[in-house]
C-alpha positions as CSV (number, residue, x, y, z in Angstrom):
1,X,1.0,21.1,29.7
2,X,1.4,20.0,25.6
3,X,2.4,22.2,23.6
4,X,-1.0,22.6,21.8
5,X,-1.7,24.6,25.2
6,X,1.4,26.4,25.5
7,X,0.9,27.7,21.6
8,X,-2.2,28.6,22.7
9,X,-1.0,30.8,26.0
10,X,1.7,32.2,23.2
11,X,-0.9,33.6,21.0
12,X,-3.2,34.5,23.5
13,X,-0.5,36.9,25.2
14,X,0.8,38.4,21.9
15,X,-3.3,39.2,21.2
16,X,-2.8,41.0,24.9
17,X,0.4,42.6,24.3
18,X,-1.0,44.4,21.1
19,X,-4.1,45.4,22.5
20,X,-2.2,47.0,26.1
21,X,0.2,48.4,23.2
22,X,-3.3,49.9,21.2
23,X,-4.3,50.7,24.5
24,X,-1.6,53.0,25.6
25,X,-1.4,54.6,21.8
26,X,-5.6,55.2,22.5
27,X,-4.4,58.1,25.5
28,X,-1.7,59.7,23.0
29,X,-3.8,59.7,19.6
30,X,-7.0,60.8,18.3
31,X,-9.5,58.2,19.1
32,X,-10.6,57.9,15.6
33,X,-6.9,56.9,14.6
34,X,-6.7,54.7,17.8
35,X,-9.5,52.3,16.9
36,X,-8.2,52.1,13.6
37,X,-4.7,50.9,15.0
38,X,-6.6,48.5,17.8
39,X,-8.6,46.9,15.0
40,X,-5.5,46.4,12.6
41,X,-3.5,45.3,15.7
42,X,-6.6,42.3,16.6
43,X,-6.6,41.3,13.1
44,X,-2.6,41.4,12.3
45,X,-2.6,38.6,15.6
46,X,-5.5,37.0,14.5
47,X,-4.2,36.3,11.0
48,X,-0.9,35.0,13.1
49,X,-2.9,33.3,15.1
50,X,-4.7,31.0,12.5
51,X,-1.3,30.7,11.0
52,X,0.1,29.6,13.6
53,X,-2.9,27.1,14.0
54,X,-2.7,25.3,10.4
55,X,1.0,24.8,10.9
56,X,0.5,23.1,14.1
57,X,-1.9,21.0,12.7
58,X,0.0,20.0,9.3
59,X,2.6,19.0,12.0
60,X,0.6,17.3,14.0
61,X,-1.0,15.4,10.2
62,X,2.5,14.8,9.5
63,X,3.5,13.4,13.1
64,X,0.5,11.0,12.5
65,X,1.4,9.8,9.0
66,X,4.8,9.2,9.8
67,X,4.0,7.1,12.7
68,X,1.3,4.9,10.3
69,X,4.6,4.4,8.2
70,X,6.8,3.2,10.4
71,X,4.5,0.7,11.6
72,X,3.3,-0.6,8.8
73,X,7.3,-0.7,7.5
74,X,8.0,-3.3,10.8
75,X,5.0,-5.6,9.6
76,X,6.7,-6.1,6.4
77,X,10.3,-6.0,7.5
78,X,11.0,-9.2,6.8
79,X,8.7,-9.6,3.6
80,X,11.9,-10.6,1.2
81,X,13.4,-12.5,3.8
82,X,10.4,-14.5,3.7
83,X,9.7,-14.7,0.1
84,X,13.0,-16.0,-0.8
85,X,12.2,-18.9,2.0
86,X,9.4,-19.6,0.3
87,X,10.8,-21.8,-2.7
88,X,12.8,-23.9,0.3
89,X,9.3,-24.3,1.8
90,X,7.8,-25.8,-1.4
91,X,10.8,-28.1,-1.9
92,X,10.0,-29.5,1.6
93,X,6.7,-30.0,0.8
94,X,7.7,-31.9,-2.3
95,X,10.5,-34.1,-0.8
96,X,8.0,-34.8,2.7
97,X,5.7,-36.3,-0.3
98,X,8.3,-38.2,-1.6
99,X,9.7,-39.4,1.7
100,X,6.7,-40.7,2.3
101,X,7.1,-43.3,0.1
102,X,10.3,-44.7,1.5
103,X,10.2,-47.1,4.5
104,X,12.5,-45.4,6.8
105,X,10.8,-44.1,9.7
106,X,13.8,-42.6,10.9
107,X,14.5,-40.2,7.7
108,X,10.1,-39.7,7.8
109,X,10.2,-38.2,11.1
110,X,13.3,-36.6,10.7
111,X,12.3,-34.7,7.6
112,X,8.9,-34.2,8.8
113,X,10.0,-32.7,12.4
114,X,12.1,-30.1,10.3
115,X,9.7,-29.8,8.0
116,X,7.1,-28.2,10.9
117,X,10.0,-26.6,12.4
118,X,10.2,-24.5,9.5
119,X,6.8,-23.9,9.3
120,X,6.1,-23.2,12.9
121,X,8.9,-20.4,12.7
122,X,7.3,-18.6,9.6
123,X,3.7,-18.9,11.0
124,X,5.6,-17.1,14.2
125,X,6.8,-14.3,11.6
126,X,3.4,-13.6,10.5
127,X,3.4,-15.8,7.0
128,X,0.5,-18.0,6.5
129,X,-1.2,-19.9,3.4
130,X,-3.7,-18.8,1.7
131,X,-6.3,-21.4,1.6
132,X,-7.4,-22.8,-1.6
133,X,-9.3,-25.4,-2.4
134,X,-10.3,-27.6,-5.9
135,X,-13.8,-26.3,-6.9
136,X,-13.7,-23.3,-4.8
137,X,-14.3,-20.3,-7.3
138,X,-12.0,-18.3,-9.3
139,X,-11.1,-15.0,-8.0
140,X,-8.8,-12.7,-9.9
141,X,-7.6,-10.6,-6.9
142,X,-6.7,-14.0,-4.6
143,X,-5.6,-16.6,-7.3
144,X,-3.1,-16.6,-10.5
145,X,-4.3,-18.7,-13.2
146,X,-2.3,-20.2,-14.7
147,X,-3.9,-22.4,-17.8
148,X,-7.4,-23.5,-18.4
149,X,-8.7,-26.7,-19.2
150,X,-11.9,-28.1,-20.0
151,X,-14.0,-28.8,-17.6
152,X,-15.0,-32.1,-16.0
153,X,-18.4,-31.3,-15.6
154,X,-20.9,-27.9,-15.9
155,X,-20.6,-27.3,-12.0
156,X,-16.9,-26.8,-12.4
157,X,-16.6,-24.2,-15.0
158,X,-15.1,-21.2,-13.7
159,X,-14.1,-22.6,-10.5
160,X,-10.2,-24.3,-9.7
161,X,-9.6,-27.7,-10.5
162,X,-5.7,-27.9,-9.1
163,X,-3.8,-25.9,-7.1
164,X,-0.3,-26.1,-8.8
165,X,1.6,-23.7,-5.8
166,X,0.7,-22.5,-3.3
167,X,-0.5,-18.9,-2.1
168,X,1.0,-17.1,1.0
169,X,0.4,-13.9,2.9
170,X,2.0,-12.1,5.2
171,X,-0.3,-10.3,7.8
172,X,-3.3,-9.2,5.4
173,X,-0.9,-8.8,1.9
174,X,-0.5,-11.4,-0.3
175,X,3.5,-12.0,-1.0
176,X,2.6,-14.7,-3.4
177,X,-0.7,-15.8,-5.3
178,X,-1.4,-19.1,-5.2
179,X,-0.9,-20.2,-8.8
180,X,-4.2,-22.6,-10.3
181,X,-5.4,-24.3,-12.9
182,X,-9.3,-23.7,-13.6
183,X,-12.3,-25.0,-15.6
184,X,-13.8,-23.3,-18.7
């Protein structure tokens, strides 16, 4: 039985109790007086009853919100963890550019198989890049901007022409805007 029910049994039996207790004043009173008592006594226990009602359901509000909370505070657990990663992520990407450059296939794949490593393990912790791409359109609530140049040609204004860094989000918030350059 929840306690939703056993409240209910509770407030049902005190609505008994005062109308037994009306009931038995009815025989010793005047039955003008009586009803007058009987009718106070069913509204005193309805007004606890309804009392009794709102607080069980601004607990039962509150039980809710907290629980929202505390889920949505293990999503983002790990948020600064993974922000602070983040600049170690980008030098990675920078260096795998440059190391591709070099002839040494033992230092490529060895930078490049801990280069996914990393990424693999943050993709398992819920981070992932925001996708940008050059000429995609601008939008203020995805992208930074950064600077705007000229641009190239008429279908460009107003869209990105580089990516400078990159954007990541963890779950649906965005812990870092991918920073670009557009066309005005």
């Amino acid at each position: 039985m929840s306690t939703k029910d056993k409240a209910k049994e509770t407030v049902d039996e005190i609505i008994q109790d005062s109308t037994k207790d009306a009931k038995v004043e009815e025989k010793e009173t005047q039955p003008v007086e009586e009803k007058d008592e009987l009718t106070l006594a069913k509204e005193a226990a309805a007004v606890e009853k309804d009392k009794f009602l709102r607080l069980f359901a601004e607990f039962e509000n509150y039980k809710k919100r907290t629980s929202k909370e505390r889920v949505e505070l293990f999503k983002t657990a790990g948020q600064e963890v993974l922000q602070a990663l983040l600049p170690v992520l980008d030098d990675f990407d920078r260096a795998s550019k440059e190391i591709e450059k070099s002839e040494d296939e033992a230092l490529k794949q060895g930078v490049t198989l801990i280069h996914n490593k990393l990424k693999d393990i943050l993709k398992l912790k819920g981070l992932e890049q925001v996708e940008v791409n050059t000429a995609d359109t601008f939008d203020a609530d995805i992208h930074e901007a950064i600077t705007q140049i000229p641009a190239p040609s008429d279908d460009l204004k107003g869209k990105i022409i580089d990516v400078v860094e990159k954007g990541y989000k963890l779950g649906d918030k965005i812990i870092r805007y991918p920073k670009v350059v557009t066309g005005n």
